[in-house]
C-alpha positions in Angstrom: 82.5 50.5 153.6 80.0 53.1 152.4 80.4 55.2 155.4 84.0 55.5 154.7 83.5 55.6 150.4 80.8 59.1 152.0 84.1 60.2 154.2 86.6 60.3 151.2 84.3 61.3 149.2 83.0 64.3 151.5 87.0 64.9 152.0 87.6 65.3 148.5 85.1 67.4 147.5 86.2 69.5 150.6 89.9 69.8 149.2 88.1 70.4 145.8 86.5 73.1 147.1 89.5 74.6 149.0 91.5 74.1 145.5 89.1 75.7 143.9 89.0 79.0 146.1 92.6 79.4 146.5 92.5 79.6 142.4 90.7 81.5 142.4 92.1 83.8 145.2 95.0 83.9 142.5 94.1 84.5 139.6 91.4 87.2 141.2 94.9 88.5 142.5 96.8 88.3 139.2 93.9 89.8 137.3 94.2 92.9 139.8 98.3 92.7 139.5 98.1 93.0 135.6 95.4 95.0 135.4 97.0 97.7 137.7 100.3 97.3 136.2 98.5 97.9 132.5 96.8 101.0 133.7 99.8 102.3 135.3 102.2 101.4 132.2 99.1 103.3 129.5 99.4 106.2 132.0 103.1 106.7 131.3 102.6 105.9 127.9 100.2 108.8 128.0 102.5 110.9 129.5 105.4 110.5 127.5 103.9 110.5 124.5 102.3 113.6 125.4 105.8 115.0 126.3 106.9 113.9 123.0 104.1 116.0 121.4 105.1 119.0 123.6 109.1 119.2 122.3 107.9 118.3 119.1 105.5 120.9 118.8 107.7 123.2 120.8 110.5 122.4 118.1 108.2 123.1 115.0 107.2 126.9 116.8 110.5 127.3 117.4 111.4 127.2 113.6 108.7 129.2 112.5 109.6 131.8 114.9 113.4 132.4 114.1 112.1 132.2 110.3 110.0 135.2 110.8 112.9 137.0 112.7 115.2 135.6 110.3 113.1 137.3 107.7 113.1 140.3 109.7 116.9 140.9 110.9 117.9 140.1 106.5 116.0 143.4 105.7 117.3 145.5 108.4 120.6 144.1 107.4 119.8 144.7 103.7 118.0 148.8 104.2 121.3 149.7 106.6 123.7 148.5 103.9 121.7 150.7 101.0 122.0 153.3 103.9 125.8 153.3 103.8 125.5 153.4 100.2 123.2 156.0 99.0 122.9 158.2 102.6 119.6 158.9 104.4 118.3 162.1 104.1 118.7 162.9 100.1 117.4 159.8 99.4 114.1 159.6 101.5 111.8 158.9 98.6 113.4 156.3 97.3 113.9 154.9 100.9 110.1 155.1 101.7 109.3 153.2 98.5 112.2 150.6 99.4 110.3 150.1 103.2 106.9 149.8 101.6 108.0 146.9 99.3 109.7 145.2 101.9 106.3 145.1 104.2 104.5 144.2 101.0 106.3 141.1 100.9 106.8 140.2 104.8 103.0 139.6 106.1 104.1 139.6 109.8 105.7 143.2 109.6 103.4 145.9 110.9 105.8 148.6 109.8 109.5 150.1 109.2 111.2 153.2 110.3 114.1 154.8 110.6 114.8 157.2 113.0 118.1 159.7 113.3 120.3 160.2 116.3 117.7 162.6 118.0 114.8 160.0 117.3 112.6 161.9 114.9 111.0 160.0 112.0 113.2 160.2 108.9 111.1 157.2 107.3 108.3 154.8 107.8 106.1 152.7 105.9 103.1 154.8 107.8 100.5 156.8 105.4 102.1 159.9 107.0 104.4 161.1 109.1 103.1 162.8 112.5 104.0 166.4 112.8 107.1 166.3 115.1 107.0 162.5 115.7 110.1 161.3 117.8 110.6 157.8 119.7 113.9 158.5 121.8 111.9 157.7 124.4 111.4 153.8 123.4 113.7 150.9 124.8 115.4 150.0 121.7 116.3 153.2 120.8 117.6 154.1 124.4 119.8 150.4 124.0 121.4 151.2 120.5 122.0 154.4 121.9 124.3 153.2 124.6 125.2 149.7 122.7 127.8 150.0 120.1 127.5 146.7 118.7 125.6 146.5 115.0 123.8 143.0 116.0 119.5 142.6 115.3 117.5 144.0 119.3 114.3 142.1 120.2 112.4 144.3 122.6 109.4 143.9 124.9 105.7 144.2 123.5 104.8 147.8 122.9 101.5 149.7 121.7 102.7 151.1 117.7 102.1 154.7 117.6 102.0 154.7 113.9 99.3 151.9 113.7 98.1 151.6 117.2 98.7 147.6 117.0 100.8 145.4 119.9 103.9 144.9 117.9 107.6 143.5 118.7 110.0 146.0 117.9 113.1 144.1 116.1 116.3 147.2 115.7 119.3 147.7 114.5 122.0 150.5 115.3 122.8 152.8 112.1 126.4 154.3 112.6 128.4 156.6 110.7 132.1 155.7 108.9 134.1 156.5 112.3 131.3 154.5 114.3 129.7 157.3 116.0 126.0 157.0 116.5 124.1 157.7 112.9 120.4 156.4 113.8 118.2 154.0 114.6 116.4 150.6 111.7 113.0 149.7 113.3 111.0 146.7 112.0 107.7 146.0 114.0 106.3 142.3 113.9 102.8 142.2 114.7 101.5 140.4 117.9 98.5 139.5 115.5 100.8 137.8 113.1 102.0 135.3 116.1 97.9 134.9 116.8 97.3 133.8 113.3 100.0 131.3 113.0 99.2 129.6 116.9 95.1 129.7 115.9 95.6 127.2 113.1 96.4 124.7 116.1 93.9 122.4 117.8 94.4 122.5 121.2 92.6 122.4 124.6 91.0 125.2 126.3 93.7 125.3 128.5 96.6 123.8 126.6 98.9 126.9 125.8 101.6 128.1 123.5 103.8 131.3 124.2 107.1 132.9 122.7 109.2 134.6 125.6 112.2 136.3 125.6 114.8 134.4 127.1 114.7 136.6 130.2 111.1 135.6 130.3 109.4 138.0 129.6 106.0 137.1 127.5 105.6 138.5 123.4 102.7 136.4 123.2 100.2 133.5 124.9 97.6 131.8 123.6 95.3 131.8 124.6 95.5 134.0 127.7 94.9 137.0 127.5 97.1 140.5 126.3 97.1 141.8 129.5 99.7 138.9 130.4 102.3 140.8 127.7 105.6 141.4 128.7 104.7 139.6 132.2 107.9 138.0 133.5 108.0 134.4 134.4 111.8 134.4 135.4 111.2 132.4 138.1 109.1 129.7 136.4 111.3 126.6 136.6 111.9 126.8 132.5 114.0 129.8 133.4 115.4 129.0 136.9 116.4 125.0 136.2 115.2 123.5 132.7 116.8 126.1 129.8 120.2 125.8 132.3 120.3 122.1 131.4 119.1 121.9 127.6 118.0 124.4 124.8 115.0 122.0 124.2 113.5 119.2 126.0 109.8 118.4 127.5 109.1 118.6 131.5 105.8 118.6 134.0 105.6 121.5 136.0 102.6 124.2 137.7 102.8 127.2 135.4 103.7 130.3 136.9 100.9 132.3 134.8 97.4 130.3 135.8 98.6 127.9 138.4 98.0 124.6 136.5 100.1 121.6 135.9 101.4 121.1 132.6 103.4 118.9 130.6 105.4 121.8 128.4 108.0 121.1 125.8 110.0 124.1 125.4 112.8 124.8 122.4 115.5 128.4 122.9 116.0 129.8 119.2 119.7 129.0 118.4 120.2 132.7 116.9 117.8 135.1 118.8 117.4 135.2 122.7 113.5 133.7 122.5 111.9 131.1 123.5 109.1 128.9 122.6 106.9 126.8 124.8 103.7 124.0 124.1 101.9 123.1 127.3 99.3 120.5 127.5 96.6 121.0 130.6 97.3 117.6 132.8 94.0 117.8 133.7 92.5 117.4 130.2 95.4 114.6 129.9 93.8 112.8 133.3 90.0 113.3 131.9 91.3 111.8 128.3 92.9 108.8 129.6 90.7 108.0 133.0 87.7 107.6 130.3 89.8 104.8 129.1 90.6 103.7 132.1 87.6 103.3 133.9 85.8 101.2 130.6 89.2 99.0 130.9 88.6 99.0 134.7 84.8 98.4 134.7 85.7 95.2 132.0 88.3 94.0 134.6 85.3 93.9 137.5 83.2 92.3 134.8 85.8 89.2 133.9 86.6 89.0 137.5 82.9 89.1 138.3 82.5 86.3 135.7 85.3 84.3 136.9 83.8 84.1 140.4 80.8 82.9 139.1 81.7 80.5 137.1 84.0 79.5 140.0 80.7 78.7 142.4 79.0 77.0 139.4 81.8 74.5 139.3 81.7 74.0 143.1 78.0 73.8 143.2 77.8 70.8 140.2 80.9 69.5 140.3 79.7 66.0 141.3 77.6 66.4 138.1 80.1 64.6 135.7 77.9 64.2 133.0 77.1 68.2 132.7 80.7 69.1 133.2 81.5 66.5 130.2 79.2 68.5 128.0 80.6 71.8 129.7 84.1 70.8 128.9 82.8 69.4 124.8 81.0 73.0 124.2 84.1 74.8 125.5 86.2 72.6 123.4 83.9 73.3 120.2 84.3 77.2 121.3 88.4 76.6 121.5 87.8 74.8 117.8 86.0 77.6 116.1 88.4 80.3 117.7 91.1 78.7 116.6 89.6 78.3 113.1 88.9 82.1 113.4 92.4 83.0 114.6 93.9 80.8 111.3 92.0 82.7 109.1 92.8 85.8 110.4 96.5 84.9 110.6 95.9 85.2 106.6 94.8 88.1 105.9 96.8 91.9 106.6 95.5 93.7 109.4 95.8 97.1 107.7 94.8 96.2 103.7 92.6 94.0 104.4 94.6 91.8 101.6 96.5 88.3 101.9 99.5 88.4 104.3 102.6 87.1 103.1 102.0 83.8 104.7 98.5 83.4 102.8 100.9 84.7 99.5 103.5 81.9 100.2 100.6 78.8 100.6 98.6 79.9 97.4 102.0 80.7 95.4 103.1 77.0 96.2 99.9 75.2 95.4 99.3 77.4 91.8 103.1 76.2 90.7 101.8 72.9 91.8 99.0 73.0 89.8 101.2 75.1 87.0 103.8 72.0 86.3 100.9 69.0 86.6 99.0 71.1 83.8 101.6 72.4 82.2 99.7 75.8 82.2 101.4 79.3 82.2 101.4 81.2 85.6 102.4 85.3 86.2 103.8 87.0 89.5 103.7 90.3 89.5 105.9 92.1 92.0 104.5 95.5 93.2 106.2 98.6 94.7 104.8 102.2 95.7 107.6 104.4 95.1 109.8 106.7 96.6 107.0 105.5 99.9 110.0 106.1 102.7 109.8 110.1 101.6 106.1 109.8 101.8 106.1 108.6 104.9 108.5 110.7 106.3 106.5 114.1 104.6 103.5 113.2 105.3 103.3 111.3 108.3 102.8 107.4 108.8 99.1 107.8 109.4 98.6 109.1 106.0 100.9 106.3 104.8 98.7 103.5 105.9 95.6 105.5 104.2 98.2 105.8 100.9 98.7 101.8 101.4 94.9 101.1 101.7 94.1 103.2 98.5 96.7 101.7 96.8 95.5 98.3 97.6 91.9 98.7 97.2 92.9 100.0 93.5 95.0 96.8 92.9 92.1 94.7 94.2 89.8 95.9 91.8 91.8 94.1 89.3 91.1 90.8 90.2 89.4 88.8 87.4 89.0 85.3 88.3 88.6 83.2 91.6 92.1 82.2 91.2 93.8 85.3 91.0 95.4 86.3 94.6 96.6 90.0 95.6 98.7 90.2 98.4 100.5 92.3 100.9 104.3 91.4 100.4 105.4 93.6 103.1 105.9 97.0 104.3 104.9 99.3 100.6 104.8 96.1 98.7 102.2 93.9 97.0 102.3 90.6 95.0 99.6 89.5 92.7 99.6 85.5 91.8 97.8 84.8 88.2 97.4 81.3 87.7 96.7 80.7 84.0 97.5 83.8 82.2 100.2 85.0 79.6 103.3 86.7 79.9 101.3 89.5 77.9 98.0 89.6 79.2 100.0 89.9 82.5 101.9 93.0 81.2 98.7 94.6 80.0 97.2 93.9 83.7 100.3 95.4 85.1 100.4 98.6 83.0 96.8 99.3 83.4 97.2 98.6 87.7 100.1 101.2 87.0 98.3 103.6 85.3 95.3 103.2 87.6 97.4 103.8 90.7 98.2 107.0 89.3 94.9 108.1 88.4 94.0 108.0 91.7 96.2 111.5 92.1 97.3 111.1 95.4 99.2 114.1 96.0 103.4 112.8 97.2 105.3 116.3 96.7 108.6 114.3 97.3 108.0 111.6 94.3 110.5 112.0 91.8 108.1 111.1 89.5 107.1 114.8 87.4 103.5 114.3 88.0 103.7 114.8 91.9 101.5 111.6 92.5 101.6 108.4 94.1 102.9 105.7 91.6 103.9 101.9 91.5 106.8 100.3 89.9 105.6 96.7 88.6 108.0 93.9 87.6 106.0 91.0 85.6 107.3 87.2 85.5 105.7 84.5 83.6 106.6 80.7 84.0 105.6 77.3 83.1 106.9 75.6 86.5 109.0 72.5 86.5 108.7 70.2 89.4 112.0 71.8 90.8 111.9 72.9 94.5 113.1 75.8 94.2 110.5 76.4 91.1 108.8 79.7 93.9 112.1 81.2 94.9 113.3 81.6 91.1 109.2 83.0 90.1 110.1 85.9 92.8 113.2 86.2 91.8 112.5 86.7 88.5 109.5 89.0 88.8 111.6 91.4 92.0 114.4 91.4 88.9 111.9 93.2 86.6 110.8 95.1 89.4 114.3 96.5 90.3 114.5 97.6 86.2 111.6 98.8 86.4 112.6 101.1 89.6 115.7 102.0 87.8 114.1 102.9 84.5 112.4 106.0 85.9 109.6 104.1 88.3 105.7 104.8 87.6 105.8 101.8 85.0 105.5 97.5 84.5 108.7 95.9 82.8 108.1 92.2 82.1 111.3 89.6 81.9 
């Protein structure tokens, strides 16, 4: 009989065993499935977020770049209608003073000219006029020439030969009353204007942004170098497949210039025939997120590591009953003490560090309890940040969850007594619970929080408020509760009421019903 009790019992701890290696066979296996998928799923996240940044940015270029031309092609238009007006030659003086105002006020303009049919200089904004100086010989002048048409010419990068700079000539054909040929308007943008404007972005050493023609020709690359000017990528995939499809979009491909994969967003200016493109090196992308990946990774080998070991501990003492008893009562104490951790955490708002609404809804409920058996007076005070949605959307959510914290480290401060309980409502809300206070010492609390919160000058340009500032709107309610149920949803309903006058009264205030 003990031979046989040895048998099952050297049986089941064999199928123990076997059960125990096949789990963990599988969750080894699932660990390696998840894990995989993750990494794969944070490496397209990567990607298209890094896309996203590339049209975006792209986009924002884009703007700037037809603002400047914009700039440029209104006054050309404006100097050619004062040319119809008061004629060219008799009228040079006043001309030359017109042309130096106009650069004066236009920082990426390296110069205005005007040149007559022959191409000789008639005027310029340049300290002097070169004995016998004549630009027939330039590519805009040889294209109104033969072009009719009155519309704004972009040409390729050329060397000034009033300034020596790389400019962008942007021209305009001057004709007489019966059409005929009259002249040439020249505006130059400088190269070093484009320079400036890209330098004041953070990007990679080989991360790139360019403006093109939209025959693809290069006006300027950063941060290659000048020599690339007026190269023609053509037959880049922007120009053969992409700009075919879409005036702006995001796309991976190897750049014709260097050779190296990027992920370039691209935008084509509605009005002028360029183009702007953001490229971010994939390389530098790889590096960024593979330093992520392989701690993830190396964490993985760790748990999985640890899971096999506990594994062979279990097979190696699981005939010890009494030590996996005490095993399984400290894990359970570990289980209790997380999960007392995770309830307090479940109270308290991830981003002000405040009460959550849920920790807001528990103590609101016990203080009216305690409110009707005392027949004591108790004060909500609803809390808004205003006009936050155009914050947000100026400014960016990051610097809307720094606003938030300020905001709420300011109300916080105003907590006198143990009792007292500020809260995140939601989204750019707060609610503060004072137990055992007045309907006007909660009014003074509310216009001081209000006046504090402005104080703090955080700059909102699209307030509507006059100082420019971050302000709250407070709405005060003060009750003696009843034993009614619905004693909490009248208290918030009452105090968002005073809030809502006091958003309508002009915001930046406390209004107490």
């Amino acid at each position: 009989m003990t031979e046989q009790t040895g048998v099952v019992a050297g049986v089941s701890k064999s199928m123990l065993r076997q059960m125990m290696l096949i789990f963990l066979v599988v969750i080894s296996s699932a660990v390696l499935a998840v894990n995989g998928w993750t990494l794969w799923s944070s490496w397209q996240r990567m990607l298209s977020s890094t896309e996203d940044n590339a049209r975006n940015l792209s986009i924002s270029l884009s703007r700037q770049a037809g603002d400047t031309f914009l700039q440029t092609e209104l006054t050309l238009q404006d100097l050619r209608d004062r040319i119809n007006i008061v004629g060219l030659r008799h009228q040079s003086a006043a001309l030359t003073q017109q042309l130096l105002q106009r650069k004066a006020v236009l920082p990426q303009l390296d110069g205005l000219f005007i040149y007559d049919t022959e191409g000789n200089w008639i005027v310029s904004t340049a300290s002097a006029l070169p004995a016998n100086a004549n630009n027939a010989d330039r590519e805009y002048f040889q294209y109104h020439l033969k072009h009719s048409d009155n519309q704004v010419h972009i040409g390729d990068v050329v060397r000034s030969r009033s300034s020596g700079n790389l400019i962008i000539p942007v021209s305009m054909r001057l004709n007489n009353f019966d059409g005929t040929f009259r002249g040439v308007l020249l505006a130059t943008i400088r190269i070093d204007f484009f320079r400036q404007v890209y330098d004041y972005y953070n990007l990679g050493e080989h991360d790139i942004l360019g403006l093109m023609k939209a025959n693809g020709n290069i006006l300027y690359a950063r941060p290659l170098s000048d020599t690339l000017i007026n190269k023609s990528l053509s037959a880049s995939p922007l120009f053969t497949r992409l700009l075919k499809t879409s005036s702006a979009g995001a796309a991976m491909y190897r750049s014709a210039l260097d050779g190296r994969e990027r992920i370039f967003g691209y935008s084509r200016l509605k009005r002028y025939p360029l183009v702007v493109v953001a490229g971010y090196d994939k390389q530098q992308i790889w590096r960024t997120w593979g330093a992520d990946a392989f701690t993830f990774a190396m964490l993985s080998v760790v748990l999985l590591l640890l899971l096999f070991l506990f594994g062979f501990i279990v097979l190696r003492h699981i005939h010890l009953n009494l030590k996996n008893q005490f095993e399984l009562t400290a894990v359970r104490d570990q289980l209790t003490a997380m999960n007392r951790t995770l309830q307090s955490l479940a109270l308290i708002d991830g981003l002000t560090g405040l009460a959550n609404r849920r920790q807001f809804d528990l103590w609101l409920q016990r203080s009216i309890e305690r409110s009707s058996r005392q027949q004591t007076p108790l004060s909500l005070l609803m809390i808004d940040v205003d006009t936050f949605k155009n914050y947000n959307d100026h400014y960016g959510h990051q610097a809307g969850d720094h606003c938030l914290k300020q905001v709420a480290a300011c109300l916080q401060q105003h907590q006198r007594q143990p009792d007292d309980l500020v809260a995140r409502y939601g989204g750019e809300e707060f609610a503060i619970v004072l137990p055992n206070t007045h309907a006007a010492d909660a009014l003074l609390l509310a216009q001081q929080m209000v006046r504090d919160v402005a104080g703090l000058g955080i700059p909102h340009e699209k307030s509507s408020v006059a100082e420019k500032v971050v302000t709250i709107s407070i709405g005060v309610h003060t009750t003696i509760a009843g034993r009614d149920s619905a004693a909490q949803d009248q208290l918030i309903a009452e105090a968002d009421k005073a809030l809502y006058q006091a958003k309508n009264s002009g915001k930046n205030q406390a209004v107490a019903l």
